[in-house]
MIFIGU-293699 format. One record per residue (C-alpha): residue in one letter; x, y negated, z negated. Coordinates in steps of 0.5 Angstrom, whole numbers, plus 2048, in hexadecimal, padded with zeros to 3 digits. Each point is the difference from the previous one (the first is absolute). Layout:
<sites>
aXYZ ...
</sites>
This chain:
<sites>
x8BB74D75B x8067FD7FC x7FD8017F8 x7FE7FA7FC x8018047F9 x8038067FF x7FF8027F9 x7FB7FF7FB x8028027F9 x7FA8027FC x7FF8037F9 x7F98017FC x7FD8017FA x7F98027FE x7FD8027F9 x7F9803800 x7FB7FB804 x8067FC805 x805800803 x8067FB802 x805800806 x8067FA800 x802800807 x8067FC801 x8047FE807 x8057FC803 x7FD7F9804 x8057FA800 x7FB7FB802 x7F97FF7FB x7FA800806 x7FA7FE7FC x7FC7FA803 x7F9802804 x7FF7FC806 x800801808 x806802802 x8038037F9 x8018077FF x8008007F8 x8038067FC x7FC8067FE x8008077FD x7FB8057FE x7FE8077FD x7FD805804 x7FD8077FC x7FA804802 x7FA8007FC x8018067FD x8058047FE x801806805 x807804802 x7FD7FF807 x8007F8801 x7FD7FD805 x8037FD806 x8057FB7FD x7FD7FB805 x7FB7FD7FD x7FD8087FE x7FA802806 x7F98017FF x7FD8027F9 x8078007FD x8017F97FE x8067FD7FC x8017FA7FC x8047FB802 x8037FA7FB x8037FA803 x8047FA7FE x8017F9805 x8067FC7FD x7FC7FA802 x7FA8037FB x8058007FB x8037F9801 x7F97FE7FE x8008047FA x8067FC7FE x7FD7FA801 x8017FD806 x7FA7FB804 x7FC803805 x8007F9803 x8017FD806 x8067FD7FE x8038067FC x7FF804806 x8027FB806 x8057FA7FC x8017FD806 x7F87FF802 x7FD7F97FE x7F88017FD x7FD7F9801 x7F98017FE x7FC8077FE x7F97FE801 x7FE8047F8 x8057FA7FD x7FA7FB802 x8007FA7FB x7F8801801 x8018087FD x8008007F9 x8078047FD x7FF8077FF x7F97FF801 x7FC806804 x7FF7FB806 x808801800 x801807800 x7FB802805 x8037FB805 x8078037FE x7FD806801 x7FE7FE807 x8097FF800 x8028067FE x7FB806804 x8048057FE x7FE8007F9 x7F97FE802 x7FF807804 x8038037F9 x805802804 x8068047FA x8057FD804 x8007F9800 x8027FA7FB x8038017F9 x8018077FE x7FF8037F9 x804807803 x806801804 x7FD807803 x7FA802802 x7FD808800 x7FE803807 x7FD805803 x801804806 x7FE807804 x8057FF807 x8037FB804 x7FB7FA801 x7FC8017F9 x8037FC7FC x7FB7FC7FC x8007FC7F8 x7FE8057FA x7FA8007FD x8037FC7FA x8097FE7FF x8028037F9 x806800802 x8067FD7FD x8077FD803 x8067FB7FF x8057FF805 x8077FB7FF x8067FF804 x8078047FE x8077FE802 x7FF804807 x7F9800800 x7F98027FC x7FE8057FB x7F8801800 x7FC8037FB x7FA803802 x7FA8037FA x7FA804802 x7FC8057FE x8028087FF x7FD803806 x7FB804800 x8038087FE x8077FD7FF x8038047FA x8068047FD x7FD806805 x7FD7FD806 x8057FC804 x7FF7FC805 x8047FB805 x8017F8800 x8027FC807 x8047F9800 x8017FA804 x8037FA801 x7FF7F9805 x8057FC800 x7FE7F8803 x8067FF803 x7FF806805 x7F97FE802 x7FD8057FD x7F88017FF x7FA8047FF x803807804 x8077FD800 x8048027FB x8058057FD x7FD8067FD x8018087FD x7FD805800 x7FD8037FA x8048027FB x7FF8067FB x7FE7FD7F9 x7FE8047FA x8007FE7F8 x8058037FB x7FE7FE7F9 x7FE7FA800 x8057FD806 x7FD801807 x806801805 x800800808 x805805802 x8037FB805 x8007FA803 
</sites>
């Protein structure tokens, strides 16, 4: 019961159709690998779909009270950055000796190759959003209770991590919610996974809501 993360410093800046929350929080060691066995580290946004007083359940909102999740993996953005999504990027000890799309017999970066790398890499054949390279370090959800999370109709959001000298600083961008404005407050939730401490899926470190309303033109959580 020991907490892995004990604070998360949060501001947030918004103009007429968006809104951006900087997270920062301590983390000595930088998780940011996919595999078995690797926990990397993660963060993510949580507001009800509309703006009300009374927020839905903060755990993943109930049942036709949604809320919009938007969530950044270290690993998402070590790929961003750059890094291959190769064997030997991933695992640098393993040793490939022969990958049947690099066959003598099938033409470079001819169609005939890329449809048996396809064969290689199921993920991506089945569309699936979370495998191979990435052009995003976040991607939008949706949820109406514990159990119900699934992938937004579309990802508009934005978001860039980087290490600190005690940990990361994220930078989350959305949309405006739905009826947030100057007179209509609403409430934002928090949470952190941390992949020294094995944390994953409903493993993690979270808030409750927190209030938040607009002031001018900066929008301010009154806590944090």
């Amino acid at each position: 019961m020991k907490p892995s993360t004990k604070e998360v410093r949060v501001r947030a800046l918004a103009n007429s159709s968006q809104i951006a929350f900087r997270l920062e929080w301590a983390d000595g060691v930088a998780n940011d690998l996919p595999g078995a066995g690797r926990f990397p580290d993660g963060c993510a946004v949580q507001l009800p779909q509309k703006a009300d007083v009374n927020a839905p359940d903060p755990q993943m909102g109930q049942t036709g009270r949604p809320v919009e999740i938007t969530y950044w993996r270290a690993d998402w953005q070590a790929t961003v950055n750059g890094r291959d999504d190769s064997i030997q990027a991933l695992y640098p000890n393993a040793t490939v000796d022969h990958y049947p799309f690099e066959a003598r017999s099938l033409e470079k970066d001819s169609d005939a190759q890329r449809q048996m790398a396809r064969r290689y890499a199921p993920a991506d054949a089945v569309g699936n959003r979370r495998g191979g390279l990435r052009e995003s370090a976040v991607e939008d959800l949706v949820a109406e209770g514990p159990g119900t999370l699934s992938p937004a109709s579309a990802s508009t959001s934005r978001g860039r991590g980087m290490r600190t000298p005690t940990g990361w600083a994220v930078v989350i961008t959305r949309a405006m919610p739905d009826g947030l404005g100057p007179r209509a407050r609403s409430q934002v939730a928090f949470a952190v996974w941390e992949g020294s401490a094995h944390e994953s899926g409903s493993r993690k470190m979270r808030t409750g809501w927190v209030g938040l309303s607009l002031r001018g033109r900066e929008a301010v959580g009154s806590g944090q």
